[in-house]
RODREN-708305 format. One record per residue: residue number from 1; residue in three letters; x, y, z of N, C-alpha, C in turn. Coordinates in steps of 0.001 Angstrom, whole numbers, padded with zeros to 6 digits. Atoms other than C-alpha are relative to their C-alpha. Layout:
<sites>
SITE     k     r       npx       npy       npz      capx      capy      capz       cpx       cpy       cpz
SITE   NUM   ala         X         Y         Z         X         Y         Z         X         Y         Z
...
</sites>
This chain:
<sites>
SITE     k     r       npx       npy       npz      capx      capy      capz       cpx       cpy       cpz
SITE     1   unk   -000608    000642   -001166    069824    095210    038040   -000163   -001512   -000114
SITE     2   unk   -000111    001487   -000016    071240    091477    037911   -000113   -000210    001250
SITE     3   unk    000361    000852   -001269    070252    089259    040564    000925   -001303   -000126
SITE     4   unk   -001217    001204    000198    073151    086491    040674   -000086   -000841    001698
SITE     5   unk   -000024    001475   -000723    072467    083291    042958    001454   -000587    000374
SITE     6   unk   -001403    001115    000118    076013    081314    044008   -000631   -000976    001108
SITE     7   unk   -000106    001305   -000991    074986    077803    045573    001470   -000722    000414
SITE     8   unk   -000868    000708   -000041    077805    076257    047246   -000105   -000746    001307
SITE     9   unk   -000545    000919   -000870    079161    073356    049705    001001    000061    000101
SITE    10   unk   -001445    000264    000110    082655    074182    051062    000106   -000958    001227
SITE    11   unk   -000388    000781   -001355    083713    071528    053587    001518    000298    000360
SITE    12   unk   -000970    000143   -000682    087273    072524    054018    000611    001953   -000581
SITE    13   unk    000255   -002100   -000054    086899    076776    052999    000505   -000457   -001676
SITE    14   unk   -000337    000116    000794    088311    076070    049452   -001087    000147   -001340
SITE    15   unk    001090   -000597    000805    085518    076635    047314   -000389    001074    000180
SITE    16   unk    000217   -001301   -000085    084326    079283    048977    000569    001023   -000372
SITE    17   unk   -000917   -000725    000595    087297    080820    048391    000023    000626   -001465
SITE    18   unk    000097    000073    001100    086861    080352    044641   -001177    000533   -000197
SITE    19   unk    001147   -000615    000337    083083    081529    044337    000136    001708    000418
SITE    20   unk    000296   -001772    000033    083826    084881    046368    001088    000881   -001263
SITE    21   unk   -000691   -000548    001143    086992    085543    043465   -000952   -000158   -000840
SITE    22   unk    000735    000382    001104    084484    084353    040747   -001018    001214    000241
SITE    23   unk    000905   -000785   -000236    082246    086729    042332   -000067    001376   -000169
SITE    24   unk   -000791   -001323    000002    084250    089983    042322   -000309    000663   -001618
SITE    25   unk    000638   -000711    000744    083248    091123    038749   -001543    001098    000634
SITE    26   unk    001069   -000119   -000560    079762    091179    039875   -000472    001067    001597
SITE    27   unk    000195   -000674   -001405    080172    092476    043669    000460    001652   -000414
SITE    28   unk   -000026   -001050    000065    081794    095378    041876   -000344    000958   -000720
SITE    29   unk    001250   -000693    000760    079205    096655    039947   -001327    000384    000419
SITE    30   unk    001169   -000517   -000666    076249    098627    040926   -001027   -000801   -000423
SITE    31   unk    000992    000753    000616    074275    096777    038468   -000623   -001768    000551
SITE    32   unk    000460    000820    000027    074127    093811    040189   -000047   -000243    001305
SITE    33   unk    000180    000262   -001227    073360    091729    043360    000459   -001263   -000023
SITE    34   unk   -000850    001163   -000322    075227    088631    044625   -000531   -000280    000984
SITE    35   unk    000592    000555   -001021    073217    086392    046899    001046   -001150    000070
SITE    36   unk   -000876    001157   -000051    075822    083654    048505   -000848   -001030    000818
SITE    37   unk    000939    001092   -000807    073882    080717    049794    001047   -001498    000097
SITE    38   unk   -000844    000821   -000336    075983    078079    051641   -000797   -001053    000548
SITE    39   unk    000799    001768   -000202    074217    074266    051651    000489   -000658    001434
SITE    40   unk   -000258    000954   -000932    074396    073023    055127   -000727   -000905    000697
SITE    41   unk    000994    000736   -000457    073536    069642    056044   -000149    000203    001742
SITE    42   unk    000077   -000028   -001880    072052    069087    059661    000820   -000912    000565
SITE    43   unk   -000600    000512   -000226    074390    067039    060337    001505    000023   -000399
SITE    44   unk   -001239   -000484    000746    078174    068572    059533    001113   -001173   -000195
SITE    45   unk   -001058    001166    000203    080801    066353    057920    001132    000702    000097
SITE    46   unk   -000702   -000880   -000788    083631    067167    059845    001541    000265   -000915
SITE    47   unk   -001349   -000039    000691    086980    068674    058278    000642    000681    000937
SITE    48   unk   -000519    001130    000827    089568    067512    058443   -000855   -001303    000386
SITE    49   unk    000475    000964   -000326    088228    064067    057724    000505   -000917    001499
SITE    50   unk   -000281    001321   -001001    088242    061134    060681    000698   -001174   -001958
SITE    51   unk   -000365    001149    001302    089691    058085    058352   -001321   -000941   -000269
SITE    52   unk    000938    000898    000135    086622    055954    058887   -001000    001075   -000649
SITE    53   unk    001180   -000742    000548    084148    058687    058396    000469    000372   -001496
SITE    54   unk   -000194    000199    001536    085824    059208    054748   -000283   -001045   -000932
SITE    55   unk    000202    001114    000493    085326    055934    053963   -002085   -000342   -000519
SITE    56   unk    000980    000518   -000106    082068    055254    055307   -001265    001190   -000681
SITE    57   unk    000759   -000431    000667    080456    058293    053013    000120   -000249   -001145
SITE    58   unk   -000338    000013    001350    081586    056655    050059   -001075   -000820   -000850
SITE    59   unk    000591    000634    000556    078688    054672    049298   -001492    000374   -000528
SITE    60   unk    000711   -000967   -000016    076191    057479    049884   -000273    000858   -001015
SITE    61   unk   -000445   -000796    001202    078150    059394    047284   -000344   -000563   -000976
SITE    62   unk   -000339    000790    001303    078385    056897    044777   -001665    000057   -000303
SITE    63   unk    001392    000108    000565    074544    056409    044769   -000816    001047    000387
SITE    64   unk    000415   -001363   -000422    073635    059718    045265   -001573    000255    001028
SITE    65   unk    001193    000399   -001123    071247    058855    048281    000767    001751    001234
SITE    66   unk   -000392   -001306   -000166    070950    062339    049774    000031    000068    001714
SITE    67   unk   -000081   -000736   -001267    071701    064001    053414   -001116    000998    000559
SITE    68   unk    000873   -000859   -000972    069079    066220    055979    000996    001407   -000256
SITE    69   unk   -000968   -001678   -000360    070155    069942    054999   -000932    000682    000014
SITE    70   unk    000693   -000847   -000718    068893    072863    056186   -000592    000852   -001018
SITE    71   unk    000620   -001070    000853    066323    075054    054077    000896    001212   -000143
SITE    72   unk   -000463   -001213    000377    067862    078126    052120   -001049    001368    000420
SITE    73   unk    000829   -001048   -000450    066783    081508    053277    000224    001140   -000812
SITE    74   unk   -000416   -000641    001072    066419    083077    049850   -000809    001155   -000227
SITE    75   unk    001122   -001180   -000054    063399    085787    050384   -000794   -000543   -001374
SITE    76   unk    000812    000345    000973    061633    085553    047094    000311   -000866   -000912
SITE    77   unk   -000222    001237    000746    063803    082684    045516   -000030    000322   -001891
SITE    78   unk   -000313   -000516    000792    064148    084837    042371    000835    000797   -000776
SITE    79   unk   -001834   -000574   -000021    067239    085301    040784    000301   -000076   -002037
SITE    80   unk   -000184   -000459    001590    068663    086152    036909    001295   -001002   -000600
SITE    81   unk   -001510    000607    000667    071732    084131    036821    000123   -001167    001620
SITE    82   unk    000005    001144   -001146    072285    080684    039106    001237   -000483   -000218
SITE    83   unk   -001174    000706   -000101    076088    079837    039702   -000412   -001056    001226
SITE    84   unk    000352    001378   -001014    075806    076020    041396    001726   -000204    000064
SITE    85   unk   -001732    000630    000096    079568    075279    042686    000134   -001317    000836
SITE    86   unk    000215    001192   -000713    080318    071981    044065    001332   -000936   -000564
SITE    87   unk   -001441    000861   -000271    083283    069546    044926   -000682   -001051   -000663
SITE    88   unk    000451    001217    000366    083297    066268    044098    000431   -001347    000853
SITE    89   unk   -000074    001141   -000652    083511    062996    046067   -000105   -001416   -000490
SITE    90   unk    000082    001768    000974    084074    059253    044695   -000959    000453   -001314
SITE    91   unk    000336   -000107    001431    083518    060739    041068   -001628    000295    000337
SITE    92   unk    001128   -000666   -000372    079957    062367    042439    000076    001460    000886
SITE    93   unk    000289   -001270   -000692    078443    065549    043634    000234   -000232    001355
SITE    94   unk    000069   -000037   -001495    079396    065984    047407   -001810    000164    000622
SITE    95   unk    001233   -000119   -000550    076482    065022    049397   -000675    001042    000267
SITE    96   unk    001209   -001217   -000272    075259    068155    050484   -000557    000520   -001374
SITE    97   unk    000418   -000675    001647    075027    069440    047011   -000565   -000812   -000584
SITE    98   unk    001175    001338    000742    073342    066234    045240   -001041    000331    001415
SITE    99   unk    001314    000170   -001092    071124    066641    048415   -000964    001589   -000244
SITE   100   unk    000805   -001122    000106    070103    070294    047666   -000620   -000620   -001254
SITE   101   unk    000439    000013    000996    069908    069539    044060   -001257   -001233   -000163
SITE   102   unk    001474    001026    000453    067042    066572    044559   -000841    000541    001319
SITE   103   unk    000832   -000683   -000824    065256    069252    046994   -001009    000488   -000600
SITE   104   unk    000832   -000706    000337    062232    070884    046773    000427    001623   -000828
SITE   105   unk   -000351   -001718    000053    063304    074491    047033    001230    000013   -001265
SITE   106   unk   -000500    000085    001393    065522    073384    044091   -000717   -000106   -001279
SITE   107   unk    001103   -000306    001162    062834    072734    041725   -000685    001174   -000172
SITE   108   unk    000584   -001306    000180    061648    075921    042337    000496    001304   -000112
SITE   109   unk   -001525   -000245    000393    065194    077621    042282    000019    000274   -001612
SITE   110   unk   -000493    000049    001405    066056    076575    038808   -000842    000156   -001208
SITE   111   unk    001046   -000144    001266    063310    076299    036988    000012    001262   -001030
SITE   112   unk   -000036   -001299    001115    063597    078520    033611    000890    000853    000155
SITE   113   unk   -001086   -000484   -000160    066678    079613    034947    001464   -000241   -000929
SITE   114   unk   -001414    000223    000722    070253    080132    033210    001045   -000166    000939
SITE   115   unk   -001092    000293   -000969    072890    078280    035329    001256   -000609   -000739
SITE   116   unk   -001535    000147    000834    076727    077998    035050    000236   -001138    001338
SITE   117   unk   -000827    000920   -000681    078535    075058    037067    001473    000132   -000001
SITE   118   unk   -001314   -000556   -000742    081633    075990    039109    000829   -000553    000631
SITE   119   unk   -000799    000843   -000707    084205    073317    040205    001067    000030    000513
SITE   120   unk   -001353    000127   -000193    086962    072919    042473    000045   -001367    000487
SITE   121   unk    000168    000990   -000213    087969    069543    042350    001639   -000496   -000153
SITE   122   unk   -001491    000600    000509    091090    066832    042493    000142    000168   -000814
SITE   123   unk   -000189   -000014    001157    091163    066077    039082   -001521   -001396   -000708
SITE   124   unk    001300    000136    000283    087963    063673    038125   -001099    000484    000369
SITE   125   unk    001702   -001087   -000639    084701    065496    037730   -000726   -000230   -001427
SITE   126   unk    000796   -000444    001416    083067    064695    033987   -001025   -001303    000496
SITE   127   unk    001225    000699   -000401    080829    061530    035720   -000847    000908    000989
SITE   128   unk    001228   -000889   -001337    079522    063830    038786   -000613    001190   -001221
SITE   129   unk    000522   -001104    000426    079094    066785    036221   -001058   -000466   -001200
SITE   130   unk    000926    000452    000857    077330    064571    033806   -001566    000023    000858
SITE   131   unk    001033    000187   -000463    074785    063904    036246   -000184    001457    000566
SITE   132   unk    000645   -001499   -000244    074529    067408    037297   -000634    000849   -000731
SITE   133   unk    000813   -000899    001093    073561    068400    033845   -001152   -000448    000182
SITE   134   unk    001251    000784    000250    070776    065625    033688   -000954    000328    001031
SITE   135   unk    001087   -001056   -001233    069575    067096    037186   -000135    001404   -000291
SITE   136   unk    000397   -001114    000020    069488    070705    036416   -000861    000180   -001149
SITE   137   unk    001382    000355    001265    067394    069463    032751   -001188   -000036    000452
SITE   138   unk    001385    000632   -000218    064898    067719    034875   -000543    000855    000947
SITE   139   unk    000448   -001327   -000515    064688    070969    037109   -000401    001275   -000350
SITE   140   unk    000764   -000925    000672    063898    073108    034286    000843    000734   -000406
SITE   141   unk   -001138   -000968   -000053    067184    074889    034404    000630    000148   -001909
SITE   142   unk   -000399   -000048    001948    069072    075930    031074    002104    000148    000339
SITE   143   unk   -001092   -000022   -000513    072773    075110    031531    000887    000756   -000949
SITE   144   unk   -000649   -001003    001314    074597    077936    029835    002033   -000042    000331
SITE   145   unk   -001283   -000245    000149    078145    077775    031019    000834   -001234    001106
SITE   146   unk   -000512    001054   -000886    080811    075312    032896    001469    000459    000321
SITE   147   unk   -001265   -000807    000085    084232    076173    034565    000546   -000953    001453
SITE   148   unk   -000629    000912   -000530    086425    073549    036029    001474    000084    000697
SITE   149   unk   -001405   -000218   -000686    089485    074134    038664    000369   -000775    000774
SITE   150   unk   -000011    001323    000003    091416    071233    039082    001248   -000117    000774
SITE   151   unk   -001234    000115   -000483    094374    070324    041039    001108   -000510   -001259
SITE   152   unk   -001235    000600    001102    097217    069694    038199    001252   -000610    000915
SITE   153   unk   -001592    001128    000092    099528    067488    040052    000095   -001331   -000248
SITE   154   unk   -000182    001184    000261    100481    064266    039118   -000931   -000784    000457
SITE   155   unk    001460    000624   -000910    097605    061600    039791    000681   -000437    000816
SITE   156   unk   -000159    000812   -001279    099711    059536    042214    000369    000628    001186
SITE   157   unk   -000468   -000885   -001184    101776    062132    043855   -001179    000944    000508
SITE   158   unk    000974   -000986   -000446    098591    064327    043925   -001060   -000273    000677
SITE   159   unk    000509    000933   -000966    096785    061306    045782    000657    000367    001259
SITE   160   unk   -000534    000112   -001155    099341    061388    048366    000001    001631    000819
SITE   161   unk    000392   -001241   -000317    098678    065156    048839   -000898    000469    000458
SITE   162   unk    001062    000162   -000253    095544    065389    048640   -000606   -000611    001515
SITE   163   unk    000380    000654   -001106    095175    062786    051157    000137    000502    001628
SITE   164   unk   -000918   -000817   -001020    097599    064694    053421   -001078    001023    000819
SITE   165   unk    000611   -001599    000223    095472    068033    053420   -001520   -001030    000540
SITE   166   unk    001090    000145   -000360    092174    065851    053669   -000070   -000564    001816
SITE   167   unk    000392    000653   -001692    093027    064105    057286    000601    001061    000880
SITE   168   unk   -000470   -000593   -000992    095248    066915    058649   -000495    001203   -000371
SITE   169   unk    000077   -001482    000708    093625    069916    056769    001175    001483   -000201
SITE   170   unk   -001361   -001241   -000178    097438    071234    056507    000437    000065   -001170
SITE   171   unk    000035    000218    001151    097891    072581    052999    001821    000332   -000399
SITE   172   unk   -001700   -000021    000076    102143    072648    053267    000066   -001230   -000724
SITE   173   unk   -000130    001020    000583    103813    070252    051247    000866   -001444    000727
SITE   174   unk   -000475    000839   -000565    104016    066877    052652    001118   -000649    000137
SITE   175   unk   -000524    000830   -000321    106888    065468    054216    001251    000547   -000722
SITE   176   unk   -000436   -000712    000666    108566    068566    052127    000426   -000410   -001197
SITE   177   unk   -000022    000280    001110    108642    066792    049069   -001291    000040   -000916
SITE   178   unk    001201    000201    000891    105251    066448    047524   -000405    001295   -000145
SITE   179   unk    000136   -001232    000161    103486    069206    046108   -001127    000299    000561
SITE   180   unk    000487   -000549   -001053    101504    071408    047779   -001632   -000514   -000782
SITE   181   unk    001136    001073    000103    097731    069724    048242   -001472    001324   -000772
SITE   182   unk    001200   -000951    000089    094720    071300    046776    000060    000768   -001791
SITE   183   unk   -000078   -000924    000668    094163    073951    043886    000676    001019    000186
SITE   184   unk   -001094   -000748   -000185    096791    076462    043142   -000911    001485   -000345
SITE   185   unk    000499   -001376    000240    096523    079823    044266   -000133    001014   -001180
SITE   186   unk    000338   -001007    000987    096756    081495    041388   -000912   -000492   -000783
SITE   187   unk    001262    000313    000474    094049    079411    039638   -001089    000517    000372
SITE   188   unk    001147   -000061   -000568    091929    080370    042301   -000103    001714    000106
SITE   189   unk   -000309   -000993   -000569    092930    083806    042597   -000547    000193   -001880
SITE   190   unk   -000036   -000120    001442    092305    083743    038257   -001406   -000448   -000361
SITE   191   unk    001382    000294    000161    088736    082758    039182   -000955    001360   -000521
SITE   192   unk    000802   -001515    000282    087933    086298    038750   -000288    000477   -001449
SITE   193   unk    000271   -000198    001254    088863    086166    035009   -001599   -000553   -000666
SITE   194   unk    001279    000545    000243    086047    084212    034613   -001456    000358    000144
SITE   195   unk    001587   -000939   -000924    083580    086108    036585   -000155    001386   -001131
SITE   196   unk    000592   -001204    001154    083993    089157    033952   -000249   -000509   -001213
SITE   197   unk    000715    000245    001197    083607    087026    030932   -001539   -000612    000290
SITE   198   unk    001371   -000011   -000131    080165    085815    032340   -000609    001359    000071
SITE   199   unk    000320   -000525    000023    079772    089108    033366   -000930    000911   -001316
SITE   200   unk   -000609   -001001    001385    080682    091282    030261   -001738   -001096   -000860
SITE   201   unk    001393    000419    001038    078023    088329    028392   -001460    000015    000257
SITE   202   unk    001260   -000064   -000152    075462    088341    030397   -000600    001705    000012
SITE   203   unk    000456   -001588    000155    075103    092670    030272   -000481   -000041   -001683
SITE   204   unk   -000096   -000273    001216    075595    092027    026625   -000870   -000611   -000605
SITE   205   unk    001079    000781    000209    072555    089539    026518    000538   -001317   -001174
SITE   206   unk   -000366    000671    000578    074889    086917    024874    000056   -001535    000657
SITE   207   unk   -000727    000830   -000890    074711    084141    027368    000123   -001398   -000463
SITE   208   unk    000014    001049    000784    074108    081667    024806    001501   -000846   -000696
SITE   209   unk   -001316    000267    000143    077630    081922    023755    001013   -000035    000629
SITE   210   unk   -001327    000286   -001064    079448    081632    026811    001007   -001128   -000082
SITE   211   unk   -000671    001068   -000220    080468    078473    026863    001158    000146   -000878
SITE   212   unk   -001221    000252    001181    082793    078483    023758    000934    001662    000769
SITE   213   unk   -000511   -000766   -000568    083767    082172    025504    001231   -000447    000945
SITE   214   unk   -000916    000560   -001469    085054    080131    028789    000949   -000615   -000852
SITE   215   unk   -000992    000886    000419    086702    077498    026661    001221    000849   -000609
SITE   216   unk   -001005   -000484    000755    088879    079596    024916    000898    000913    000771
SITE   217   unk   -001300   -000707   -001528    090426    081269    028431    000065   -001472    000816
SITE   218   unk   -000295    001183   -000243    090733    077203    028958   -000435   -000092    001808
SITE   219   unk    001132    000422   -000904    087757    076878    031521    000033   -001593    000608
SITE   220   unk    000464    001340   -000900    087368    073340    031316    001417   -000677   -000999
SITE   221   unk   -000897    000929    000682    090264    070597    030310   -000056   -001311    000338
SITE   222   unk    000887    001379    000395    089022    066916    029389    001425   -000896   -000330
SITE   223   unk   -000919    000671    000682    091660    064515    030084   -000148   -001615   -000126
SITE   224   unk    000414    001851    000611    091277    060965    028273    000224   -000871    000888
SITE   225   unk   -000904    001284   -000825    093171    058851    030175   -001039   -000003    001775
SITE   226   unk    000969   -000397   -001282    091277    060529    033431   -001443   -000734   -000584
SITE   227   unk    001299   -000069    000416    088322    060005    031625   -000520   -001506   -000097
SITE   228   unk    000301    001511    000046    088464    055920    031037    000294   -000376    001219
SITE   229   unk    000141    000548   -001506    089578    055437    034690   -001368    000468    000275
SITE   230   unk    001513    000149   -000705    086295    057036    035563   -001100   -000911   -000203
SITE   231   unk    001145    000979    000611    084186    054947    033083    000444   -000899    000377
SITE   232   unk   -000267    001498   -000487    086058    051550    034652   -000434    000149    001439
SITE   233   unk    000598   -000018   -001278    085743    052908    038663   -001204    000127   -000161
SITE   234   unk    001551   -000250   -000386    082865    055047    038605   -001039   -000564   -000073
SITE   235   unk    001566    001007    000825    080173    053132    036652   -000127   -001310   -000494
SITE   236   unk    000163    002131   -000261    081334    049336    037429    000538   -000137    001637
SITE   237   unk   -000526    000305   -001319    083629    049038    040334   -000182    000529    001395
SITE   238   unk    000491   -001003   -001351    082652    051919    042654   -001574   -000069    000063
SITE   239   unk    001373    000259    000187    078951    051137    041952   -000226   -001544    000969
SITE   240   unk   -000084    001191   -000603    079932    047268    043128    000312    000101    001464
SITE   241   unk   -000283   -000150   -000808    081164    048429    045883   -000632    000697    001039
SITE   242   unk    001510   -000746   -000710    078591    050677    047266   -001040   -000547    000372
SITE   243   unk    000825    001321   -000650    076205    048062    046994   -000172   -000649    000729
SITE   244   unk   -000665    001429   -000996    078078    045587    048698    000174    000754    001388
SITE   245   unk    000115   -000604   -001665    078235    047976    051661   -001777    000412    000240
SITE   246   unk    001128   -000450   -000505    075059    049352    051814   -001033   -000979   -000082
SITE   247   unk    000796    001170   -000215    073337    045704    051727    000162   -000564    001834
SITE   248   unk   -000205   -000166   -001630    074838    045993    055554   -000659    001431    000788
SITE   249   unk    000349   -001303   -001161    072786    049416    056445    000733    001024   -000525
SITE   250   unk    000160   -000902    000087    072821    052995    056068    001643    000911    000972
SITE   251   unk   -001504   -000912   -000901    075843    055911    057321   -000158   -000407    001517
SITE   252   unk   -000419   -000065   -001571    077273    055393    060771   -000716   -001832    000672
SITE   253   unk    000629    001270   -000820    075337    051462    061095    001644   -000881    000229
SITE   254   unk   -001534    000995   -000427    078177    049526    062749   -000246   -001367   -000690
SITE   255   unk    000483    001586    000584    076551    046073    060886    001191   -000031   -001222
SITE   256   unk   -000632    000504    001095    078738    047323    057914    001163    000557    000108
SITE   257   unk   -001777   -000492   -000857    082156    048796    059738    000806   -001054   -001079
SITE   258   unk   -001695    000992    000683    083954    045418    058125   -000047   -000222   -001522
SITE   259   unk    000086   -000104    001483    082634    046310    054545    000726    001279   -000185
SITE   260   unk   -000224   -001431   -000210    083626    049737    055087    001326   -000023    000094
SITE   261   unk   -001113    000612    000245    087107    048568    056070    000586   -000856   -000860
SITE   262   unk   -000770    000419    001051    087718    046446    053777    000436    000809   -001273
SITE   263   unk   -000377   -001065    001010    087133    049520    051168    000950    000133    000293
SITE   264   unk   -000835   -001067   -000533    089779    051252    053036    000893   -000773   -000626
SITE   265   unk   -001320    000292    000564    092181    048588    052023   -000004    000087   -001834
SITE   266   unk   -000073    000129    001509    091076    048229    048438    000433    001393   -000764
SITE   267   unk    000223   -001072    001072    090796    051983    047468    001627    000583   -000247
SITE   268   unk   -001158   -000198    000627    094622    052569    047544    000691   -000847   -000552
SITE   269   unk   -000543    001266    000882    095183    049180    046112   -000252    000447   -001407
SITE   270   unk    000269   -000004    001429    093366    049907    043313    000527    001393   -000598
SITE   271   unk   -000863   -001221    000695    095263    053904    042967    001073   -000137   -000538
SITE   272   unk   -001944    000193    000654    098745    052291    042653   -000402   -001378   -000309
SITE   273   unk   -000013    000871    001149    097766    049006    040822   -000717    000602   -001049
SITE   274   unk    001164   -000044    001412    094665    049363    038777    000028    001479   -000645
SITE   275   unk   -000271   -001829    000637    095033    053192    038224    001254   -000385   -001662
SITE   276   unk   -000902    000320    000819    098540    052559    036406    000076   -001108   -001424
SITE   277   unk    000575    001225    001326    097584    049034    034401   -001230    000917   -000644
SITE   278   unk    001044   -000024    001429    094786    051124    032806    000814    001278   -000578
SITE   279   unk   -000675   -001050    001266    097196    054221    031602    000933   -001004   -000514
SITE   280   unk   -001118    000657    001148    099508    051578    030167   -001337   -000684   -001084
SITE   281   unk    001024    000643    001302    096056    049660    028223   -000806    001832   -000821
SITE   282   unk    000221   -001206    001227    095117    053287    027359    000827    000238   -000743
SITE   283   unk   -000624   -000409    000801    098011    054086    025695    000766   -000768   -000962
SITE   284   unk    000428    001525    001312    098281    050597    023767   -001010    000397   -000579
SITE   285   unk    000730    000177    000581    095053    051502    022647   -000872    000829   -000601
SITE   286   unk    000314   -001592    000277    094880    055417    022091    000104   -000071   -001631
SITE   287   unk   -000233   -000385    001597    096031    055216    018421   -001312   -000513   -000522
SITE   288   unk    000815    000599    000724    093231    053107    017930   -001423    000870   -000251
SITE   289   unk    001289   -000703   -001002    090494    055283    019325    000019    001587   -000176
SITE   290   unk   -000429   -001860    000443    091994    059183    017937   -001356    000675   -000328
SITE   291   unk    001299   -000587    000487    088475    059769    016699   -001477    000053    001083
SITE   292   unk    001180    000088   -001495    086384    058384    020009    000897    001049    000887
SITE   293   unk   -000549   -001016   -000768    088912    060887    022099   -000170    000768   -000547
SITE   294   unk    000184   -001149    000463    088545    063568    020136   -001560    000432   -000050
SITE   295   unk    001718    000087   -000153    084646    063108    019963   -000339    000283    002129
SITE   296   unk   -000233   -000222   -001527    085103    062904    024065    000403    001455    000346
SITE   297   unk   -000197   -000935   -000179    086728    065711    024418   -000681    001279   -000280
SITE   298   unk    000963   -001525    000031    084863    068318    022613   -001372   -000442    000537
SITE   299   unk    000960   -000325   -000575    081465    067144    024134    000149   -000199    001584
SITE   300   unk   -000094   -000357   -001291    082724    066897    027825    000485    001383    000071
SITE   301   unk   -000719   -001158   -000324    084292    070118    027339   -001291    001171   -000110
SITE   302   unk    000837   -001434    000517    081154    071817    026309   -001581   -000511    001081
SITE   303   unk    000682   -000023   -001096    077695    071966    028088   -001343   -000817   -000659
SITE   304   unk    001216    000871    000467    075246    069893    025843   -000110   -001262    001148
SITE   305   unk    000611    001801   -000437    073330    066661    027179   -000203   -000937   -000930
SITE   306   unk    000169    000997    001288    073555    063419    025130   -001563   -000065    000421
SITE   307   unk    001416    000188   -000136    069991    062512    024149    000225   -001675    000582
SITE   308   unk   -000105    001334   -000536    069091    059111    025427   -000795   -000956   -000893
</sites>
């Protein structure tokens, strides 16, 4: 008898969604047990977003300064298999989830444990998931598998979607032209494929070889161009910017409302300028670089940690 863990944070039901399909191997087997444990902070971040309150958790995110959530009520906290699923927010773990994961009852969770990482996300997630490996290392954990479900629409039009769905939580397609906001049902509904190849490896005591398993039913997909916008926002400009607010005070301090606003104007400035000027300098400068993308790709796609 498997004992199978799923940590998750859904703020708008959409994950959840995805962990109980992912789950369905498992739930329908005698052999095993499916504990669902849902991360809630004491303090709920409300969906659909307010416009300010989207803003004003963006600096929180970025420096993964954690949230008040509520102890898990796991009985003996002993489990055979640890699925961690988790959104992502300004190219980081959604607060509640970076907030479990630098918890107590997390160090004592993971430890010597084999965990898979389970995403439903826009479309950047290889900076938040980097740091999720380097936290589940320093928790003892053994990261055996990764499985990434992504919204595939266009980055700009899939901004304006996205956005749609995040303030009105209405997942129709905006304004009947754009495409419909979120992860597509049948991805999510195809979460299940996934759940029997963990299954099937972990009965078979193979779990070592999952990963290359997932990849090859195209689990995770590593795209370049995505991948240098993150390294220019995430880990210069969205870092500068976090700073520069939170040198005015902590969530909800009104001292930094007109730093907080000013984000608001920059962050779609910089989707439809700076977004676009860097896929035209990437692709001036892709031929040059065929061997650093290709090096990118197969180790974001797979579950190692660079050494340091």
């Amino acid at each position: 008898m498997s004992k199978i863990l799923i940590l998750y944070y859904s703020q708008s039901g959409q994950l959840e969604e995805i962990v109980k399909n992912f789950a369905k191997p498992f739930e329908d087997s005698d052999n095993n047990t499916v504990t669902y444990a849902n991360i809630e902070p004491v303090t709920e971040y409300d969906f659909p977003w307010k416009g300010y309150d989207f803003f004003d958790c963006f600096p929180e995110s970025v420096n993964k300064i954690p949230c008040e959530i509520k102890p898990l009520d796991l009985g003996d906290e002993d489990f055979d298999l640890i699925v961690f699923a988790y959104t992502v927010w300004y190219m980081a773990p959604s607060i509640p989830s970076n907030s479990f994961l630098l918890s107590d009852q997390a160090k004592r969770i993971f430890k010597n444990k084999p965990v898979i990482t389970l995403l439903g996300i826009r479309n950047m997630w290889i900076i938040a998931q980097e740091y999720v490996k380097e936290r589940i290392a320093e928790l003892g954990g053994n990261l055996i598998g990764n499985i990434v479900l992504q919204d595939r629409a266009e980055n700009i039009s899939g901004i304006v979607s996205i956005s749609y769905f995040l303030f009105t939580g209405k997942k129709d397609r905006f304004l009947g032209i754009f495409p419909k906001p979120g992860i597509s049902q049948k991805e999510i509904d195809g979460t299940e494929e996934f759940g029997k190849i963990v299954k099937n490896e972990l009965v078979s005591n193979q779990i070592e070889g999952l990963q290359k398993k997932l990849l090859e039913q195209k689990a995770v997909k590593v795209n370049p161009y995505l991948l240098s916008v993150e390294k220019t926002a995430g880990k210069r400009m969205f870092k500068l910017w976090a700073n520069f607010i939170l040198k005015k005070g902590g969530p909800g301090d009104h001292t930094r409302k007109a730093r907080v606003n000013t984000f608001r104007w920059y962050f779609p400035f910089a989707i439809l300028l700076i977004a676009p000027l860097e896929y035209i300098f990437f692709l001036i400068f892709a031929v040059f670089r065929i061997k650093h993308i290709r090096d990118d790709k197969s180790y974001y796609s797979d579950i190692k940690l660079k050494s340091n």
